[in-house]
C-alpha positions in Angstrom: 90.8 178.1 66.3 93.3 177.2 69.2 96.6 175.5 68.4 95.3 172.3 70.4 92.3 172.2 68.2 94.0 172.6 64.7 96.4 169.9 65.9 94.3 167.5 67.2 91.8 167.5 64.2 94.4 167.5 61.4 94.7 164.6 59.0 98.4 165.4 59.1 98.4 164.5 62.7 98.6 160.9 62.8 101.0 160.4 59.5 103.1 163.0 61.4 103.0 160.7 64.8 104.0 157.8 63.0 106.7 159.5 61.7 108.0 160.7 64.8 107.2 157.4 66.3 109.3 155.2 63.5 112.8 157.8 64.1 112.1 157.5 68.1 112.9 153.7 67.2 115.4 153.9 65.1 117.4 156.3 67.7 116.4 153.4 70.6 118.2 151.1 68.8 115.4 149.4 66.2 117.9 148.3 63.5 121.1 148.3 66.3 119.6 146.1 69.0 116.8 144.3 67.1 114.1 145.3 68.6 111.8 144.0 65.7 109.4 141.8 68.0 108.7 144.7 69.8 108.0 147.1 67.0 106.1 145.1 65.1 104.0 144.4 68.5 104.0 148.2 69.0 102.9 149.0 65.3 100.2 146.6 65.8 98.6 147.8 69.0 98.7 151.8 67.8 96.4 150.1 64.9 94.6 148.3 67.2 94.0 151.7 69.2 92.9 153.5 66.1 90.2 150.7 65.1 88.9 151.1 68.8 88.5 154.8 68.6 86.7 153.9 65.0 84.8 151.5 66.1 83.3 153.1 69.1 83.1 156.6 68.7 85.4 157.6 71.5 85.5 161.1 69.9 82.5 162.7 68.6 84.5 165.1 66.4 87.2 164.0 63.5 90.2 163.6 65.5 92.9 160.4 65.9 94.4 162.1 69.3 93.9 158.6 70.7 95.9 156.7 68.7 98.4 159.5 68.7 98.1 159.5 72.7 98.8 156.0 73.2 102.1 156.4 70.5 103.6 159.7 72.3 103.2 157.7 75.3 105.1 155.0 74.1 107.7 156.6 73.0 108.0 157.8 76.0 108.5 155.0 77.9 111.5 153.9 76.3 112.6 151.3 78.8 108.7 150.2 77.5 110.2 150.1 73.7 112.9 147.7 75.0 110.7 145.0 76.4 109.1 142.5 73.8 106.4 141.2 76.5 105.5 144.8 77.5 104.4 145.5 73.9 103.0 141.9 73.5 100.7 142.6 76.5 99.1 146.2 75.0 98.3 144.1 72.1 96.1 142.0 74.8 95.1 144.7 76.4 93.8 146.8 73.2 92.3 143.6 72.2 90.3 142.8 75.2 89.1 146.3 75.3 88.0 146.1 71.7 85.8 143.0 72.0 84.3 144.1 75.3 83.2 147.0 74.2 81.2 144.5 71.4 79.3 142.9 74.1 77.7 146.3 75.3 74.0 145.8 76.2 74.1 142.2 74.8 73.6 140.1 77.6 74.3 136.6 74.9 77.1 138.1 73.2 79.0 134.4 74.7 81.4 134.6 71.8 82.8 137.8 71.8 83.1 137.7 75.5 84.8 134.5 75.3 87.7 135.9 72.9 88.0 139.4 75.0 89.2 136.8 78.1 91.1 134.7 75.7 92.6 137.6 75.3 93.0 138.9 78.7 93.9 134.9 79.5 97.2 135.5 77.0 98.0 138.7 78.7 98.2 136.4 82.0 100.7 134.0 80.2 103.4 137.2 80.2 102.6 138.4 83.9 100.0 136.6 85.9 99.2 139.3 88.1 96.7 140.2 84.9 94.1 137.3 86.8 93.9 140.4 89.6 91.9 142.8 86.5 89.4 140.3 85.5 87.3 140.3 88.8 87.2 144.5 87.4 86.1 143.9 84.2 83.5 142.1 85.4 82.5 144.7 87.4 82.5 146.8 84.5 80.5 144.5 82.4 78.1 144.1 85.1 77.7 148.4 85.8 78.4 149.7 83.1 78.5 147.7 79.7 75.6 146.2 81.1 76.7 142.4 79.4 77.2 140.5 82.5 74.9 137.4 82.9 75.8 133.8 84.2 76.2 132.3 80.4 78.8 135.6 79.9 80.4 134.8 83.0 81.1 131.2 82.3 82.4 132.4 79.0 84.5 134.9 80.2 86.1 132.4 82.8 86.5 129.4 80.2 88.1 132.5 77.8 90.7 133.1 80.5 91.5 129.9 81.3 91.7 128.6 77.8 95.2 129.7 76.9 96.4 127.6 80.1 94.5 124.0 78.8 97.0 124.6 75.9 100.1 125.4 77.7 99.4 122.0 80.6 99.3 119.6 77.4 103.1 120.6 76.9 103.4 120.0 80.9 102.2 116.8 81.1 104.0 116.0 78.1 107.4 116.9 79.6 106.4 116.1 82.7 107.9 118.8 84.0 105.4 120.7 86.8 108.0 123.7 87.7 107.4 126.5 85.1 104.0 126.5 86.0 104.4 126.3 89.8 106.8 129.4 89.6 104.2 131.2 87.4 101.2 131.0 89.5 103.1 131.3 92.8 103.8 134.8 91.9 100.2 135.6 92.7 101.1 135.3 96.1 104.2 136.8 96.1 103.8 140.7 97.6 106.3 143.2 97.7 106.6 146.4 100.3 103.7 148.8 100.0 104.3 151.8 98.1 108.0 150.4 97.8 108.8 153.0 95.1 112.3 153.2 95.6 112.9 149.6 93.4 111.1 151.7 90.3 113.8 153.1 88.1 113.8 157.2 88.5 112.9 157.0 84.8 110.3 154.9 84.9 108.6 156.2 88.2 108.6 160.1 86.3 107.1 158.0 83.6 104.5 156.8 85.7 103.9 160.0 87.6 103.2 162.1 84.3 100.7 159.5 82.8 98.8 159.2 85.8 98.2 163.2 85.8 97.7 163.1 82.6 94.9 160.3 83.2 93.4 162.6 86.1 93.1 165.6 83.9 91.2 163.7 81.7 89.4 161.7 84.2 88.2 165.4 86.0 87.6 167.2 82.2 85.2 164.2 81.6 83.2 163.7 84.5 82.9 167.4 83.7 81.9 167.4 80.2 80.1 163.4 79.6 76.7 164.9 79.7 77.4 165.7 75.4 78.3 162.4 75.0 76.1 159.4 73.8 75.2 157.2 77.0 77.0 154.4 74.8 80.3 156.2 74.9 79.8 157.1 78.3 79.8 153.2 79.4 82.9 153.1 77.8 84.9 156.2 79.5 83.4 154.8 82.7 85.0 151.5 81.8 88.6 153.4 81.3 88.3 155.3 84.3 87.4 152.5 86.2 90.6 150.0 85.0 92.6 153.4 85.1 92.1 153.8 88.8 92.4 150.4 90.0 95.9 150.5 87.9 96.8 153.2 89.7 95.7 152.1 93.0 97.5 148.4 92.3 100.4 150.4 91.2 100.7 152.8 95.3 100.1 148.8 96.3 102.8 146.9 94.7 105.2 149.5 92.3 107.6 146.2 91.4 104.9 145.9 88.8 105.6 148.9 87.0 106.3 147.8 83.6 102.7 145.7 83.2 100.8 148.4 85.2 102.2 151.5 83.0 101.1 149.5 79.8 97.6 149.2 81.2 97.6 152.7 82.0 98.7 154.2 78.8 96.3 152.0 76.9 93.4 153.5 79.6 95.0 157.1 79.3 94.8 157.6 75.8 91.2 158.2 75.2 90.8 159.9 78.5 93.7 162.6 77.7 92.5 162.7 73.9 89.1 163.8 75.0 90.5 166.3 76.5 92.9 167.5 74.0 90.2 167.7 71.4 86.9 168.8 72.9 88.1 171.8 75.1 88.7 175.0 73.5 89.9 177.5 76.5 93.2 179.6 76.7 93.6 177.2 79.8 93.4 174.0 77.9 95.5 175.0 75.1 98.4 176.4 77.5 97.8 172.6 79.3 98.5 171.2 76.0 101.1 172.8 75.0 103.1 172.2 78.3 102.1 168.3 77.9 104.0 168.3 74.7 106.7 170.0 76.0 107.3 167.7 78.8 106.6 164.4 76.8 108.9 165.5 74.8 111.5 166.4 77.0 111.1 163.0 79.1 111.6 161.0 75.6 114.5 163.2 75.0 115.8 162.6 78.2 115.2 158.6 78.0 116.7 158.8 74.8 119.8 159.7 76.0 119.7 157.0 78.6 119.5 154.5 76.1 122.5 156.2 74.1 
């Protein structure tokens, strides 16, 4: 058996990650700087990652390469680490995924479509460019989970706009209009296209090796879906599809870097975990040994930043 495969189906492997993922913290300043909120928030969404492998099958072998994906990614992206609203929004993000996915084929699943846009409704309270992926998951309910109907579509819009009925009663009640002006007007605000030069150098490598890691997958399963259940299929073809319109928003308007990477690291991990575990080739296990090579090296190298 290849080194990728013993790795990737070892019951070692995730105990090891977590590991690995609690001393990357404690180097970045966990105990130093605080940074509580955001592990707690991080620890959270890698268990939320794990339940929606579980849950849905994403791997049709033993493996947890997707919880360990989305971790290694992390870790990373230590300018990610530092920021308490970037980990508050992958717990949206998992969160949204994970009751989606619920509604597959059940065109009066009302309820659990209502709490995945409550939950896509939060994310918008940290950055409300997050309105700009509902009109996709829509899409994606519609094509591909197959859930889309005019009572889910009411409940998905009253989900998203739920968290906002909560946040105007403190408006009104300080009568203060501004915050909320200032938040919504930064839908209209656009940057330079492809303006990549106001990404940090460490953030824009960052974004650079996720995204071909997330076209390695997306290419290996396109490839390979045909073994999978059509069930699991909906799902990858959900990923891919929020994966590439992150990417796309991303060429559009890179000042959005920090939300945008989240997405796509959440959208990533399965993609590049079905890879890692379901190929077997001297190709793929070279591929996999260079992509922990360089992950590690860029959170080595991110590290040392921080230091």
């Amino acid at each position: 058996m290849l080194l990728q495969n013993r790795i990737s189906r070892s019951r070692m492997l995730l105990p090891t990650i977590v590991i690995y993922a609690i001393a990357v913290w404690l180097v970045c300043g966990l105990v130093s700087d605080g940074l509580w909120l955001q592990f707690s928030c991080f620890a959270i969404s890698s268990f939320l990652m794990v339940e929606l492998n579980n849950g849905n099958a994403l791997i049709r072998i033993y493996s947890r390469m997707v919880s360990c994906s989305f971790i290694v990614m992390v870790c990373m992206s230590t300018f990610l680490m530092q920021s308490a609203s970037a980990m508050l929004l992958s717990i949206c993000v998992v969160m949204s995924f994970i009751l989606t996915f619920i509604t597959y084929q059940d065109k009066s699943s009302m309820g659990h479509t209502f709490y995945s846009f409550l939950s896509m409704g939060l994310a918008t309270l940290i950055d409300v460019n997050i309105f700009f992926f509902a009109p996709v998951m829509w899409i994606g309910m519609f094509f591909y989970l197959q859930s889309l109907t005019p009572r889910t579509f009411v409940a998905s819009l009253l989900g998203l706009l739920c968290p906002y009925w909560f946040v105007s009663i403190y408006f009104i009640y300080t009568n203060d209009l501004t915050l909320a002006a200032d938040h919504f007007s930064r839908l209209v605000e656009f940057g330079k296209v492809a303006d990549f030069p106001v990404v940090p150098i460490g953030a824009l490598v960052a974004i650079c090796f996720v995204t071909i890691l997330s076209l390695t997958g997306i290419i290996h399963y396109l490839r390979k879906r045909i073994n999978d259940k059509t069930r699991t299929r909906m799902f990858y073809n959900t990923f891919i599809l929020i994966n590439i319109v992150t990417i796309v928003f991303f060429i559009l308007q890179p000042q959005h870097y920090v939300t945008l990477l989240t997405i796509m690291i959440v959208t990533t991990s399965p993609l590049i975990a079905h890879f890692i575990a379901l190929t077997h080739t001297r190709i793929t296990n070279i591929a996999f040994k260079v992509i922990v090579i360089v992950a590690l090296t860029f959170t080595i190298i991110n590290i040392l930043k921080l230091i």
